[in-house]
N, C-alpha and C positions, 0 to 999 in steps of 0.2 A: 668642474664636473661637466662635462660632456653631455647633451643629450642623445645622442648617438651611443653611446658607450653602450655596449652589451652588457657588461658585467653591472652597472646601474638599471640596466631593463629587471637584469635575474634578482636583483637586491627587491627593485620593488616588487616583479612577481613572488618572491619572495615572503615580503611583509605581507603582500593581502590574501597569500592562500595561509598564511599562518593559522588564520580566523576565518577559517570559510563560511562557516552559518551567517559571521556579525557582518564580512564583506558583502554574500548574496542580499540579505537585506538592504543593505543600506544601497546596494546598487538595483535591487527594485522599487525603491522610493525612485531615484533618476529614470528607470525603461520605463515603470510607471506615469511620471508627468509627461515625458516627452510624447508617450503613445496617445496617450489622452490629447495633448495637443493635436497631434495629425489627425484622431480622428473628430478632434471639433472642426476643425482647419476643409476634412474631406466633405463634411456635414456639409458646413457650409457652403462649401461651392457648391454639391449637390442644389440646396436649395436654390442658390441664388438662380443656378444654370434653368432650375424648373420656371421660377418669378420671370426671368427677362424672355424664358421661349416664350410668354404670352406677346411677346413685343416684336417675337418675328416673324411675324406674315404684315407689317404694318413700318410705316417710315416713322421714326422716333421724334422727327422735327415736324408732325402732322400736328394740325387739328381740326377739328369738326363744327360746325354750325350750321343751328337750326332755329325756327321763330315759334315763341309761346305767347302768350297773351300780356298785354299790355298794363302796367300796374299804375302807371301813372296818365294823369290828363296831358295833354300839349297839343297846343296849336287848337284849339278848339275840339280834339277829339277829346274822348270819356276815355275812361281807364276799362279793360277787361275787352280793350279791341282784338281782335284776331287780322292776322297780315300773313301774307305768304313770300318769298320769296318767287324769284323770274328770274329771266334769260335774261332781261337790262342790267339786273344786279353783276350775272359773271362778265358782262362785259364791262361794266364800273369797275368792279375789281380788276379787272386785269388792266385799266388802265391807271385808274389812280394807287394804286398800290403796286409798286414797282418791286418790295422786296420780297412777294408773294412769289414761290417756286412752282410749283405747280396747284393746277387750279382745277376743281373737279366737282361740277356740280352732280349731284344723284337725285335719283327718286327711286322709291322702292313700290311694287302693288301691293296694295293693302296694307302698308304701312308694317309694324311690324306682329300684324297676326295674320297669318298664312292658312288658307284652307285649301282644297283641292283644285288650285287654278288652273293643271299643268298636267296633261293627258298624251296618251300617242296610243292608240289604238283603244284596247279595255283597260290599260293601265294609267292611276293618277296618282297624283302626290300633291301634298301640300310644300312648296319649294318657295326659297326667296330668291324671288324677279326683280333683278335692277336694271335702272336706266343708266349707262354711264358713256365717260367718255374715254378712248385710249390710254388718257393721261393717268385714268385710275391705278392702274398697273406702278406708276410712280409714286401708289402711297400705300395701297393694298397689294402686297408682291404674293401672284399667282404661277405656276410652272404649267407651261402650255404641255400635256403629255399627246397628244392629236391636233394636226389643224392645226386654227392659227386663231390669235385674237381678234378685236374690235380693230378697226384702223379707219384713218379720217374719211375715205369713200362712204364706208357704214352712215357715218353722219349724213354727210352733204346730201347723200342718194336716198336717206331714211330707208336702208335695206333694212327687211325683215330677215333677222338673221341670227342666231343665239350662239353662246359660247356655255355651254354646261359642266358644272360638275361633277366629280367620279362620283358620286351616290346619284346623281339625279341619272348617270348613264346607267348606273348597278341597277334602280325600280325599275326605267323605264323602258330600257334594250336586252333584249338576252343576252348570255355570258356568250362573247366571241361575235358577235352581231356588232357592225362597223356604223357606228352613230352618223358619221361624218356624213354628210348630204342630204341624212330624214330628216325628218319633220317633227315639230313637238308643237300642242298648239296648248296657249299661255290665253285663258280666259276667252277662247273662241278665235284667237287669231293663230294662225299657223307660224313660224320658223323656225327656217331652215339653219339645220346644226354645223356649224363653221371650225367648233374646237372643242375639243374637252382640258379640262385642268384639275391641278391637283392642290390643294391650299398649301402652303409653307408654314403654318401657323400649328399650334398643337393643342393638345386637351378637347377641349368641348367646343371651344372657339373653330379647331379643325373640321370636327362633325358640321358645324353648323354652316363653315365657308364651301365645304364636299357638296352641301344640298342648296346653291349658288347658280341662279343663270343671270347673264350679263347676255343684256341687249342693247344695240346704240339707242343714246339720252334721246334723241332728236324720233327717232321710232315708237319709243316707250310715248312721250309725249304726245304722238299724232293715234296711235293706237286706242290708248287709254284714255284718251279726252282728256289731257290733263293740263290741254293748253299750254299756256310759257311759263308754268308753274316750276316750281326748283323744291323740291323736296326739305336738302341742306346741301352745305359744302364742306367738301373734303380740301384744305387746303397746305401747302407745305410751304417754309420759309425757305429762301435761296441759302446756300452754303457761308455761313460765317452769320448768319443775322438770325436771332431768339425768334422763335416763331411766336413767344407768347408778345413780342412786339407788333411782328403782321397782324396775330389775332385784334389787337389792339385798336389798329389802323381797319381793319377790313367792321369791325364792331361796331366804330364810329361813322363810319362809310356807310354802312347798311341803316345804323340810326336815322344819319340824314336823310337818304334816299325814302325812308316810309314813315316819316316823320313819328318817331320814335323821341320821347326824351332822353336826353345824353346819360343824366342819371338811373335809368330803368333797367338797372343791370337784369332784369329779369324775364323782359321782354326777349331776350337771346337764350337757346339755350348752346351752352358749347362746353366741347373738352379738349384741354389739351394735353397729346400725347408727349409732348417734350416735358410740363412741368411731370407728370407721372412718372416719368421715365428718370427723370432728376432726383424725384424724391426718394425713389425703389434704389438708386445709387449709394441717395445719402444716406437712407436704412441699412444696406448692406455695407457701405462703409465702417457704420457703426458698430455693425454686428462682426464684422471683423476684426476693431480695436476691442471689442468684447472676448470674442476668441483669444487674440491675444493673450490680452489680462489675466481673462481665467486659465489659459494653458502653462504661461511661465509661471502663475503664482504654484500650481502645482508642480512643477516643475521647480520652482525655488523650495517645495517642501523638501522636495528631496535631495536638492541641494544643501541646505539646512544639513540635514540627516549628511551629509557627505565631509563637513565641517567639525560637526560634535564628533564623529569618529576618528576622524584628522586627529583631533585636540586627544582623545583618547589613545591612539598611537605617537602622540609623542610624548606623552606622561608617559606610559608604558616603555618608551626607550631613552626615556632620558639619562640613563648610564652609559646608553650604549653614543648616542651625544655629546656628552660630553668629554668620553672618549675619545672621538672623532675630535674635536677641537683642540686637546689638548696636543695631540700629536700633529696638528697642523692644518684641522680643514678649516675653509675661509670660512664667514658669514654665507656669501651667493652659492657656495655649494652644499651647503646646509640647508634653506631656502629652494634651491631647485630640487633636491629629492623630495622634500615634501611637497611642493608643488607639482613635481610628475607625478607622484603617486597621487595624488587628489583629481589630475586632469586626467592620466589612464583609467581613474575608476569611472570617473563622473563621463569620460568619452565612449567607452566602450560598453556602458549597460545605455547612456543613450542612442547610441549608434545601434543598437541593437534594440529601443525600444522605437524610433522612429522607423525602420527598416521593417516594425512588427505593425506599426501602425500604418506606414505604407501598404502592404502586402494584403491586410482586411477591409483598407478603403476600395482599393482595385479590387481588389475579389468580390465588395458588393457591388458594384459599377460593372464587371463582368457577368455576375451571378443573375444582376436585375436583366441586362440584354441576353442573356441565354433563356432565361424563364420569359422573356416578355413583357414583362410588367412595365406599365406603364402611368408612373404615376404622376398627374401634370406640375405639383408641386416640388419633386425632386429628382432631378434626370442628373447623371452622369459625375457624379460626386469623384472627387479627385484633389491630388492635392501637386501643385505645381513645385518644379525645379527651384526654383527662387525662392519660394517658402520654405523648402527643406534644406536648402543653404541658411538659411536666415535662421533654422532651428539648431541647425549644428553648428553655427557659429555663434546664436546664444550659449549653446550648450557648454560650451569650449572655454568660454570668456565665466560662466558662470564656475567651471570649474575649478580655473583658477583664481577667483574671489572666495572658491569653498576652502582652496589651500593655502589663502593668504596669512590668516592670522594664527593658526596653528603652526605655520614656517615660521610666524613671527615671535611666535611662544616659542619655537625650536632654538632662535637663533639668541635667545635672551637666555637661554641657559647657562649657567656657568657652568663651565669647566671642572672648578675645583668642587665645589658643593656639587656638581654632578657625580663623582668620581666618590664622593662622600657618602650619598645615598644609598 
């Protein structure tokens, strides 16, 4: 028997309009699980896509450090010291930690509570003021929309010079009013606006990088009176090396330099962006062998359901079987019509429930960017190429283990006690 054979296609169309109420059911157990799969499948990516936009405006292989108070004694000091970091520090680092990428020390005014530092005529806002250097841009990714960044003159020459935000330009400029050249003064000191930017990051973390001015570290320091103080460091591991290793290095570094005990894990405060970034991986990893699980096992319900009915169409023709045998059909052509007919049902109601489940993932992914909504937890939900092969090719393979053993009950029929029946 032939797969190709027409007259075998009309046979099986045949069989399954015979019983059309008991075929549509059993073939929406199958459009049923497989829909369900795409849209845990589209969920998820939705989510995931919302969790890791928190991580693009920011380098993945970053991390942060900063100094809190001292919990242990050493070297004659008392515990509950207070220390700061300094400009000796970034230049230790950058020498004895070779597999440090970029290096960026900051200071912020006022630390992290903001009042009306930040004025240009009658108009003020409470904005956050950093001190940085070029290289920040290498772990905080900003989009210059006007103008231009910081760049190492800034430094050397301690120009008074600021790069602002699109909300700090929205309070402080009228709409169409060209920032670039005025003045903003930041706690009584004047400068001059060199760039505007736009954060790359989203949710609330966007708002809050929008209301952002960046002035050179070496200015913020002379300005502020903040001496060779270093606020913390923003720092990145070179390509191919665990930044929670630099961390490591640069921890131990900082220990000895202000004599810190080695054991004082607490004396630092740091985060890193890589292990976070690691473990929202292996969450979603998880949560997509979860996906998995739960979509074929429904999916196998209905496959189930595609097998008992099998088995009740070849009870139901076993005369007409064993008729066939007696006149000459082999075992494999007894076996492949029951297995087409099993794989045609089970292909075409899930071909038709993945195609139902595609078409509602994308329409909410379209629906959400035509309305706007904007929700930081879950952006742009969808369900990839390679998933939907992987579904249709479970789907195919489960088909035919739905027509195995009812072929196999087909093929055990006798002949003559069929004919008997």
């Amino acid at each position: 028997m032939s797969v190709f054979d027409r007259d075998n296609w009309y046979e099986i169309w045949a069989s399954l309009d015979k019983n059309r109420v008991r075929t549509a059911l059993t073939a929406f157990g199958v459009f049923w699980g497989i829909f369900m799969l795409m849209l845990l499948l589209g969920s998820g990516r939705g989510l995931e896509n919302g969790t890791q936009a928190d991580f693009a405006g920011s380098a993945t292989n970053s991390f942060y450090v900063w100094t809190r108070s001292t919990t242990k004694a050493y070297r004659g000091l008392p515990p509950g010291r207070r220390f700061e970091l300094n400009n000796g520090d970034v230049e230790a680092v950058r020498r004895e930690v070779p597999e440090a990428g970029v290096i960026a020390p900051r200071n912020q005014l006022g630390g992290f509570s903001r009042g009306n530092n930040v004025s240009r005529g009658t108009r003020a806002g409470g904005f956050t003021v950093m001190g940085d250097y070029p290289e920040i841009r290498g772990i905080q990714n900003v989009r210059i929309d006007h103008g231009r960044f910081l760049n190492p003159l800034d430094l050397e020459e301690g120009r008074k010079v600021a790069v602002v935000g699109t909300r700090v330009q929205e309070l402080l400029f009228d709409a169409g009013e060209e920032p670039i050249g005025d003045f903003v003064r930041i706690n009584g000191v004047y400068f001059k606006v060199i760039g505007v930017f736009s954060p790359t990051s989203r949710g609330n973390q966007a708002l809050r990088d929008a209301e952002t001015i960046f002035i050179p570290f070496t200015t913020f320091q002379r300005a502020f009176n903040v001496g060779d103080e270093v606020g913390w460091f923003a720092i990145t591991s070179k390509p191919g090396i665990s930044a929670s290793l630099v961390e490591e290095r640069v921890l131990e570094l900082l220990a000895q330099r202000h004599r810190v005990h080695p054991e004082d894990r607490r004396a630092f405060g740091h985060w890193n962006t890589e292990e976070e970034f690691r473990q929202l991986q292996g969450l979603f990893g998880g949560i997509r062998v979860l996906i998995w699980i739960v979509g074929v096992g429904t999916l196998a319900a209905g496959v189930i359901g595609v097998s008992n009915i099998m088995l009740i169409v070849v009870k139901e023709r076993t005369k007409e079987i064993g008729l066939r045998r007696a006149i000459g059909a082999t075992p494999m052509s007894i076996i492949t019509q029951i297995l087409l007919e099993s794989v045609a049902l089970t292909a075409l109601s899930g071909y038709l429930g993945l195609l139902a489940g595609v078409v509602v993932v994308e329409g909410s992914r379209i629906a959400m960017q035509t309305a706007g909504v904007n929700a930081d937890m879950f952006q742009n939900p969808g369900v990839s190429f390679s998933n939907a092969l992987q579904a249709l090719a479970i789907l195919i393979i489960c088909g035919a283990l739905a027509g195995l053993i009812p072929a196999r009950r087909a093929v055990a029929v006798s002949p003559v006690e069929a004919l008997h029946a």
